[in-house]
N, C-alpha and C positions, 0 to 999 in steps of 0.2 A: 609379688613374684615378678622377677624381671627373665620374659622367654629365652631373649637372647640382651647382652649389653646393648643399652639402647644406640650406643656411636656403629655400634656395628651393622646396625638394618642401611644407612644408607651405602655403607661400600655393597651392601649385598644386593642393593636395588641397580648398582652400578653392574657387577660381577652379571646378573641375570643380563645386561644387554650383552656381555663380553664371552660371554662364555657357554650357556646352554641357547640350543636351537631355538629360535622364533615361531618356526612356523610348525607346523602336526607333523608328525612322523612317526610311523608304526612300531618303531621301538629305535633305540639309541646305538645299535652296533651301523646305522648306516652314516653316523659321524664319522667315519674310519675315511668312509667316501667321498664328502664332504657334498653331498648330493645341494642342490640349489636352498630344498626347503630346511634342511639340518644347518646350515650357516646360522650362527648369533644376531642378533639386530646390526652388531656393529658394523660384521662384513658385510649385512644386506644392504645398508645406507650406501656403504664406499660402492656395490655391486649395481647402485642408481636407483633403490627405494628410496628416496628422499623426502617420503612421506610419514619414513620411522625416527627422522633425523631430531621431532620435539623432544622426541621421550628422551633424550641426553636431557632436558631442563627437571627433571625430577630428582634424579640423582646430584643432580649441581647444586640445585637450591638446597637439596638435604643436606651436603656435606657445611656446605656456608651456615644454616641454621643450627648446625648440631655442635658447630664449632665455637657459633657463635653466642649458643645456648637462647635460640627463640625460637619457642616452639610454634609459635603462627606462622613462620617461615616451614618447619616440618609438615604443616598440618597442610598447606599451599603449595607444597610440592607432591605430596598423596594425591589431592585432588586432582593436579594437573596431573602428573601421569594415568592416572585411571582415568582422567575422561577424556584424553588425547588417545588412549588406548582404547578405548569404546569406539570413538568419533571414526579413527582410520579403518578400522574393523569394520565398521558398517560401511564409511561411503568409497570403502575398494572391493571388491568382490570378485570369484575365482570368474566371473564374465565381464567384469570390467566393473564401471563408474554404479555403487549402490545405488544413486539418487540423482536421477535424471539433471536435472539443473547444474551437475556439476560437469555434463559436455563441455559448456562455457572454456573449461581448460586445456580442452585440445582432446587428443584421441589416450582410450579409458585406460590406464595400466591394470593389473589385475595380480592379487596375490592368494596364496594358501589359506588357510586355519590356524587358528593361533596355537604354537604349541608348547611343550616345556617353559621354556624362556618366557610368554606370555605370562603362563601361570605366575611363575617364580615372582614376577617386575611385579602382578599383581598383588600376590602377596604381598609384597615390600612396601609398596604404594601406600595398602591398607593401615599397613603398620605404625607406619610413619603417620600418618593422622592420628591413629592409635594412642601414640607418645605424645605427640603435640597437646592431643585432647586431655588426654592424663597428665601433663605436665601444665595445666589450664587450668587442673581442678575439676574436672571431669570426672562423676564415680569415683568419689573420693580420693582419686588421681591414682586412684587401680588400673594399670595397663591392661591386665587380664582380663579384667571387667570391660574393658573400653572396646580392647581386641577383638572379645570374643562377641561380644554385638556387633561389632563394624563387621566382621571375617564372616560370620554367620548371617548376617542381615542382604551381605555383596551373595553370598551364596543364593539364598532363598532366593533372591531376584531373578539370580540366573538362570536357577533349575526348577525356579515353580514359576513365579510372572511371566518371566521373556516366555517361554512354553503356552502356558495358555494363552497371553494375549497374540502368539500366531495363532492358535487354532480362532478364537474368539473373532478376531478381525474378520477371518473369512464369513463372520454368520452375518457379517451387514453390508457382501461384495459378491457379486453376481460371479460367475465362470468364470468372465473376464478379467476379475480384479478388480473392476470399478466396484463405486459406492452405490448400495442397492437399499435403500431404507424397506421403501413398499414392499422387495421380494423379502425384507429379512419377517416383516410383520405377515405376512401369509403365510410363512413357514411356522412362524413361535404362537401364532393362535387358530391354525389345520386342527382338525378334528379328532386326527389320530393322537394328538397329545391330550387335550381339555373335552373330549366329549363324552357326554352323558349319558351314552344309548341303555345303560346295563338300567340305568334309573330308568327309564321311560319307557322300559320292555325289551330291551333288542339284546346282542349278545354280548356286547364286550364294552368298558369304557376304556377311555382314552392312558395312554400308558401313564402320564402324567397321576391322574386318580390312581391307578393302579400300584403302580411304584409306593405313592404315599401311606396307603393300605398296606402294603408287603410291610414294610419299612416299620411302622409302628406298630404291626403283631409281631414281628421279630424283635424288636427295640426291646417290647415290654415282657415277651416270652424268655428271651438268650438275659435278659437281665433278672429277671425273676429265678431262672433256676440255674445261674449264675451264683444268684447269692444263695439260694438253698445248699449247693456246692459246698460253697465256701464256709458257709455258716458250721455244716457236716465236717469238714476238713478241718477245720481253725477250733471249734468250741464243742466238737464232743469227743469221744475218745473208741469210736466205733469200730473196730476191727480189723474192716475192711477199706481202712482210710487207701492204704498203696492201692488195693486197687481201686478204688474211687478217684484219685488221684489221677493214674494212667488214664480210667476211662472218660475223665473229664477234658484231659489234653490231647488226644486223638484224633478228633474232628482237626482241631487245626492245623494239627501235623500231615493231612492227608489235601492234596488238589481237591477243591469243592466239585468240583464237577464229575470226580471218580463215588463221595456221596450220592450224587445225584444216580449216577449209573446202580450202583448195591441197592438203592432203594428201589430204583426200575425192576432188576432183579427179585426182590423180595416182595414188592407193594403194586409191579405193575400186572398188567391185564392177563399175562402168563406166569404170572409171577410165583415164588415158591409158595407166600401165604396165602395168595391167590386163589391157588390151586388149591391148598389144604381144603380153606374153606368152600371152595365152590363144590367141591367131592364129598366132606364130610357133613356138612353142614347146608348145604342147597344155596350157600349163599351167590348171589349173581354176583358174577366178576361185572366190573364197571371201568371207568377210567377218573378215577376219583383224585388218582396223584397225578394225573395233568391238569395244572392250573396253579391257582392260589393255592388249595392246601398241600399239594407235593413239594410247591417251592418253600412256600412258610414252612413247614417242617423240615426242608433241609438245610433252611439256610438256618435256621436256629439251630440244629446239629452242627452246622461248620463254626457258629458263631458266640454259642455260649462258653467252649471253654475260655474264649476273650475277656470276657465277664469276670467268669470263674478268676482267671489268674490278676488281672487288677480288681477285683474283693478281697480274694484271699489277704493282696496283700494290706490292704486297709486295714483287714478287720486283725492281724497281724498287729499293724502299726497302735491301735488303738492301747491306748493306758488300762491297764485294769483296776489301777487305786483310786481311778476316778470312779466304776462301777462298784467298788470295793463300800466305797465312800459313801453310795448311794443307797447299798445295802444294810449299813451301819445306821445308818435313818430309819432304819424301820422300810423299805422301799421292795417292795418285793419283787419276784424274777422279770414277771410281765411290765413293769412300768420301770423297771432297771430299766429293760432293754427298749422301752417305747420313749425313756426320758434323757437316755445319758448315750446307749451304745447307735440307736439311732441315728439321732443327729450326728453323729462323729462319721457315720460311713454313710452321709448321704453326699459328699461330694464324691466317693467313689460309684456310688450307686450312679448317679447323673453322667458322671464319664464312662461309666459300662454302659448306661441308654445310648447316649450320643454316638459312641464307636460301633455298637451292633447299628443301631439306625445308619447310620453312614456305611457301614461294611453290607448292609442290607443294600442298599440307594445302586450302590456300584459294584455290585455281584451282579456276571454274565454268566455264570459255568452252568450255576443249578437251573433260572430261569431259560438258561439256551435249552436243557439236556428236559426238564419238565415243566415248561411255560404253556405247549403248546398254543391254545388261540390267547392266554393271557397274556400280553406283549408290558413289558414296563421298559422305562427309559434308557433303560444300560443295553437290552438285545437289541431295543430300536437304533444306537448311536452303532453300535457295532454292523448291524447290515448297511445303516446309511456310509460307512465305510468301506465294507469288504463284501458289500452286495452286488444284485448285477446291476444298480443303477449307483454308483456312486457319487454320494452329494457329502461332499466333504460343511459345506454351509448346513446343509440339516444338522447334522452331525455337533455340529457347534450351537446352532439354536438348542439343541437337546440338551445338551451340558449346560447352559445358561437356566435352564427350568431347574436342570436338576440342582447346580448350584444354589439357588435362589430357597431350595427346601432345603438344604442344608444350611444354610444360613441361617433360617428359621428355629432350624433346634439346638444350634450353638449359641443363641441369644436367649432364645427358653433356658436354657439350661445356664446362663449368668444372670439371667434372673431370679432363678430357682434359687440360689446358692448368695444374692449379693444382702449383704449384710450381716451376714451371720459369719459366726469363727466357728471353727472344725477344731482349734488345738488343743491335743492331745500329751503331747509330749515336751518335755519341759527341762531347762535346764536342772531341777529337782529331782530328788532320787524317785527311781520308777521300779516300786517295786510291789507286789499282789499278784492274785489270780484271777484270769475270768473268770465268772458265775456261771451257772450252769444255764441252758437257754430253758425257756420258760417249756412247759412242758409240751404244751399244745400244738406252739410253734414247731418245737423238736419232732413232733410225730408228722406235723405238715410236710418237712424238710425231708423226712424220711420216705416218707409218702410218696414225694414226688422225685426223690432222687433213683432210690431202687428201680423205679418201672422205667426211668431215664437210663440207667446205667444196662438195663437187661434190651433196651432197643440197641443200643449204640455198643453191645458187646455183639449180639447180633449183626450189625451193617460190618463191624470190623472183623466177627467172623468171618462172614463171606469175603471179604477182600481180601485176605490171607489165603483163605482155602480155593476159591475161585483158579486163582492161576495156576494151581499144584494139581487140578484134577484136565481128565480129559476132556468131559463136558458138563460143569457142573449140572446138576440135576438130573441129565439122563444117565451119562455115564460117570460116575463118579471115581472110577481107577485115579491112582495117583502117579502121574508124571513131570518130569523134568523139562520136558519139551520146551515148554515157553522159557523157564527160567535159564536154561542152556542158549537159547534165540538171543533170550536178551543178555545175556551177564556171562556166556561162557569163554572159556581157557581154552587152550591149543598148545599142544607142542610142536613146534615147526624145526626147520634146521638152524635157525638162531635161536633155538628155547622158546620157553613157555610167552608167549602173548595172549590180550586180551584179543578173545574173536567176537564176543557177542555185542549186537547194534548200538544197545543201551551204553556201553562203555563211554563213547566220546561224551555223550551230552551229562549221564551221572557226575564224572570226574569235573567237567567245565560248571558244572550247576553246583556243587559242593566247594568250589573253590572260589567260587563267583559270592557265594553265600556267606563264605568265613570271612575271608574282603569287607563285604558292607554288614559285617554282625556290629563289628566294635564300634565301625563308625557311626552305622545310626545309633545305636544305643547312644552314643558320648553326645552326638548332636542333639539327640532328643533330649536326654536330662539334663546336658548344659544348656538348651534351651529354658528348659521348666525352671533351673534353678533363676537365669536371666527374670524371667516372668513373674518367679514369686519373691527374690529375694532383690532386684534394684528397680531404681525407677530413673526411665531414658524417655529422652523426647522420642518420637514415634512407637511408644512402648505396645498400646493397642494395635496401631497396624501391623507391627512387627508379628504378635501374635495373631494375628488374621491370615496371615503370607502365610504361619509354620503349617497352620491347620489348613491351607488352602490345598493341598492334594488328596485331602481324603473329601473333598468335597465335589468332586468330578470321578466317572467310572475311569476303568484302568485302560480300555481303550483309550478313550479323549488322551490318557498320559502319553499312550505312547503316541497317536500320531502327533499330538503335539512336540515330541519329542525329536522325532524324523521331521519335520518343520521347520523346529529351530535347528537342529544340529545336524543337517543334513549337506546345508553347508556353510562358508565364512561367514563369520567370522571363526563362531565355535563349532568347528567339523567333527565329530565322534560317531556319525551314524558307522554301524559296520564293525565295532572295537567292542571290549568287553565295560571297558568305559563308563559306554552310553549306559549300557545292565546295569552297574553296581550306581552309580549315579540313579538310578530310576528304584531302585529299592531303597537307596538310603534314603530319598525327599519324598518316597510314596510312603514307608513305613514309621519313618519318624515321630510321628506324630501321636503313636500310640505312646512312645517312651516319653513325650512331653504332658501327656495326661497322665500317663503311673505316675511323673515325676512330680505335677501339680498336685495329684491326688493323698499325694505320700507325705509334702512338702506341707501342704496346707494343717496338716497333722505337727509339726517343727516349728516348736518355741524358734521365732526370732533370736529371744534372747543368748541361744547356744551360739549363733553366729555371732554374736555383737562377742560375746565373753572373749572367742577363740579371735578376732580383731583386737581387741580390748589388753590381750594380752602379746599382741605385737604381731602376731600371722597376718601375713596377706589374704587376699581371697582364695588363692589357689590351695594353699597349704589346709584352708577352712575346711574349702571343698573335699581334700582327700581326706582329711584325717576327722573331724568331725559328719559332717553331710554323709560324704557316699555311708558309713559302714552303718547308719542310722535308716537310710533308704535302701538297704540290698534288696528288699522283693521288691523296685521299682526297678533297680537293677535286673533282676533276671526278668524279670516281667519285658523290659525293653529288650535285651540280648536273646531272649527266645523268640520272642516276638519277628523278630530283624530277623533271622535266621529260617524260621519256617516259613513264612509272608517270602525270603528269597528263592527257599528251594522251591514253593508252591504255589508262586506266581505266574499267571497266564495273560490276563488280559491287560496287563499295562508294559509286559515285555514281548508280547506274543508280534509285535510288526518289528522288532527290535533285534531278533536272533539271528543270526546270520549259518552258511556251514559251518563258519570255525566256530561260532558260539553257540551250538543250539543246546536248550535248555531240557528238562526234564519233564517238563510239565507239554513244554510243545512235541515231545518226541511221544506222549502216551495220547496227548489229544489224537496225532497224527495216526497213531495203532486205532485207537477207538474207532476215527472215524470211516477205518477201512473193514472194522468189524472184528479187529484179531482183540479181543477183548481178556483172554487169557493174559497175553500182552502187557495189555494196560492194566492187570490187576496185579500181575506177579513183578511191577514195576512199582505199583504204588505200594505193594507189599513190601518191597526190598527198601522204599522210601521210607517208610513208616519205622522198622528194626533200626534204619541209621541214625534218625534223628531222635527215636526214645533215645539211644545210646549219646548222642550229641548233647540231649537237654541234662541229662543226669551229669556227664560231667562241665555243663555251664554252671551247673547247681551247685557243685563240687567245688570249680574254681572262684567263682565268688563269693562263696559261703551264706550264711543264715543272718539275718538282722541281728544286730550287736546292742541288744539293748537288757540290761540287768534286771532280769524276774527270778520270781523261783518257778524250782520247776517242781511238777508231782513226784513225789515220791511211786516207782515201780509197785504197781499194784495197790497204787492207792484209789479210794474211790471219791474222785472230784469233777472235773470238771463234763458236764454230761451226760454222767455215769447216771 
């Protein structure tokens, strides 16, 4: 696949200086004006930046190399302009001279944020090495292939490296900025992270222990009845699958921290079943859901259907003629599934531990709303933030712990998995039924799903019904009040407007949301497919960078975020931008795990045939891959979507008035008490997005892979 004719990227590396703006500008109508920063590179040179006057050498060499058909003249003019373009970005800045030592040249000029024009020249820059490399022999001399690793590789660096390594710097530089070794080692081995009192009799231990505890009963719970879920949904034929379904996606559809609040409701000290019991039954009310078990039990509520939906899709992808096969041996239900369906969905099992553990690590909402004295690493980063003593260096030691466990379970878990083959699917006809699950298992599954599905129809009752009465529990009447506060209509003397509060931030959070659906989803799985299907120098770190934001809480994102791009070179703080940028490289990461998970199940061979027969990668990728991976597909595009409407703590330093989000606009009701509010919000949130997933469902369709199916009222699979 050629993106564009390859002679044409270098006039468009040219066009990018001549024509769109250089520096940031809040939108493109003040071109009209011709304001200082909307000017092209070319007038800013003539206008006496004579510091933008190299990047003319990118486009010169391109056109001569393209002409002259040699591609290491291509490949050496990319470079130079991307790193002439780094180099002036960092040592000019909106105060002058970046780097001290360059006084030497007299007194400091100082320029803007790089803007359109930047992007565009970067692009170009990329591309052109891109070609050069593929015209080298590179990736089979696949431009797409080369492209999309260079284009995606520049990306990560930007939006996940440069980010941490500001916050990171400051954990070994005192207030001042100087280099602080001894302060950084007092802070990353203090007692409040690594101490042991809870062992040795006292009350609490250090959040470090604690976080790793949370972490791995949640890990092994949200993945255990993750797969129960799924097992229920995929391999019997139970009834009440839609709603098992619904009630299994719910949790993630809802802000964790509005869980946390319904269980306070239900499970705390005045709580409804509190109270039941303490009246009918003499049971003493206690404070049993402040601590570990209120938090482990909610974040495994926000966190299983995570699970749920990358199993499902495994156990989906899985062949049945290989179980088919197994059965024709004489092999019965139980050692089918302990010999053959097993091993097939243990690399999806390992990517549902790893994502609940990491989505555990860096969950603030449940542990803020019921930690109380149990403190772990994500509330500690956030006060050492937006407490009254702000130490932005804490703040970064803390993230270096928590990194370092996450590190831990991403190398467990390639360990777990290294040697063994998962493939399922073959370029060979695929065609049988699953087996029925083994009996015993089937009634375990059962077991544990019903009593799961009858809590969390309960927490979603109350969140529905909460904001529609007057005071739940005592007075229970049903009104409009809150729901008119937040979401009402007006007729004025221009017509009907929105009057209620919630409008501005609903509409900007929905819009904000549809924006980075597509695109993480596309980044995530054209990563996974990079990762599973070619092999590039930097391949391992390459996948270290994609997985590096789910290995830090969603604070550290954002102030990292406000760090780098606060100001020049890359200015975004304050745009809607910085938001969608901070959901696509926080979220992605899950669609490059459905997409390894799914992938690792895909004969090679289908790819080689659909090459083999003269396709490019691209053409592979659409018409073979994707309609073979759809639940990795929706599994990513759902994911990306709720993770944007009902993110808090990696956008919450991030919103501005014109951008505030929905999740900040219900914290901000909560925490003044109007709790109606925040329920008949997370209510309205909940109706949108069932409605949004169903038609993500719709437009992508169902895996395309040729089985039979049961005949209507037959008795097979589960029965």
């Amino acid at each position: 696949m050629k993106i564009l004719p390859e002679r044409l990227w270098p006039a468009l590396t040219l066009a990018a200086l001549l024509v769109l703006p250089w520096y940031g500008i809040e939108d493109l109508s003040v071109l009209l004006g011709m304001k200082p920063e909307a000017m092209p590179a070319l007038l800013q040179m003539l206008a006496g930046r004579t510091w933008l006057v190299p990047l003319l050498v990118a486009p010169v060499l391109a056109l001569w190399g393209a002409a002259r058909g040699w591609p290491r003249l291509l490949i050496a003019a990319g470079v130079i302009g991307l790193a002439w373009m780094a180099l002036e970005g960092l040592a000019i800045n909106h105060r002058g001279w970046g780097w001290g030592f360059l006084a030497i040249f007299g007194a400091a000029p100082t320029q803007f944020g790089m803007g359109w024009g930047a992007l565009a020249y970067g692009i170009c820059c990329a591309m052109l090495v891109a070609i050069g490399l593929a015209r080298l022999g590179r990736c089979r001399g696949d431009i797409f292939v080369v492209a999309s690793i260079l284009l995606i590789g520049l990306s990560l660096v930007l939006f996940i490296f440069v980010p941490l390594m500001s916050v990171f710097s400051s954990a070994v530089r005192n207030q001042d900025g100087h280099l602080d070794l001894p302060l950084f080692w007092q802070k990353f081995s203090h007692g409040s992270i690594w101490g042991l009192d809870c062992v040795t009799g006292s009350t609490a231990c250090g959040s470090a222990w604690n976080t790793m505890t949370l972490a791995l009963i949640v890990g092994v719970a949200a993945t255990a009845l993750g797969l129960a879920f799924a097992l229920v949904s995929v391999r019997t034929r139970v009834r009440l699958k839609p709603m098992l379904s619904l009630l299994s996606i719910l949790p993630v559809i809802t802000p964790p921290f509005v869980i946390g609040l319904a269980l306070i409701v239900l499970f705390g000290r005045a709580g409804m079943v509190t109270n039941f019991l303490a009246n009918n039954f003499a049971i003493p009310r206690s404070r049993w859901l402040y601590g570990l078990p209120g938090v482990a039990l909610a974040q495994t509520l926000a966190f299983t259907p995570i699970a749920y939906l990358m199993l499902a899709g495994v156990l989906q992808a899985v062949s049945p003629s290989m179980e088919e096969a197994a059965q024709t041996l004489r092999a019965g239900r139980w050692h089918t599934f302990r010999t053959v369906t097993w091993p097939l969905i243990r690399p999806g099992i390992a990517n549902a531990f790893l994502i609940a553990f990491i989505e555990s690590m860096a969950d603030f909402g449940n542990p803020l709303m019921l930690g109380g004295n149990f403190t772990v690493l994500s509330t500690d980063i956030f006060f050492a933030v937006v407490g009254a003593v702000h130490d932005q260096g804490r703040a970064a030691v803390l993230g270096v712990v928590l990194l370092a466990f996450t590190l831990v379970a991403f190398f467990a878990q390639r360990f777990w998995q290294e040697g063994h083959s998962f493939t399922s699917i073959t370029g060979k006809g695929d065609s049988g039924l699953h087996p029925p699950l083994p009996g015993p298992l089937k009634a375990v599954c059962y077991a544990t799903v019903l009593p799961w599905m009858l809590l969390t129809a309960a927490v979603y009752g109350l969140i529905m019904v909460y904001g529609f009465t007057v005071s739940f529990g005592r007075d229970n009447a049903v009104t409009l009040q809150y729901f008119l506060t937040a979401f009402g209509l007006e007729h004025g003397v221009g017509g009907w407007f929105l009057s209620g509060s919630a409008w501005s931030s609903f509409i900007t959070t929905i819009e904000l949301a549809v924006i980075a659906m597509p695109l993480t989803a596309a980044m995530g799985l054209l990563t996974a497919w990079l990762l599973s299907r070619q092999n590039f120098a930097g391949k391992a770190s390459f996948e270290f960078l994609a997985m590096m934001s789910f290995a830090i809480p969603g604070t550290v994102v954002g102030i990292s975020y406000i760090l780098a791009f606060n100001v020049p070179p890359v200015e975004l703080t304050g745009t809607g931008i910085i938001l969608i940028c901070a959901f696509v490289f926080r979220n992605m990461p899950v669609g490059i795990r459905a997409g390894l998970a799914s992938l690792s199940q895909l004969d090679r061979s289908l790819d080689e045939a659909s090459l083999t027969l003269g396709a490019r990668s691209f053409r592979t990728v659409r018409l073979v891959v994707m309609p073979i991976i759809r639940p990795a597909i929706i599994t990513a595009m759902v994911y990306a979507f709720v993770r944007a409407v009902t993110a808090v703590s990696a956008v919450i330093f991030l919103t501005t008035a014109q951008y505030q989000l929905a999740t900040v606009y219900i914290v901000g009701r909560a925490d003044v008490g109007e709790y109606g509010i925040a329920f008949v919000y997370s209510a309205a949130l909940i109706v949108v997005m069932v409605s949004a997933l169903g038609l993500i469902a719709l437009l992508v369709g169902r895996q395309r892979i040729g089985r039979r199916e049961l005949p209507a009222g037959s008795m097979g699979v589960g029965s």
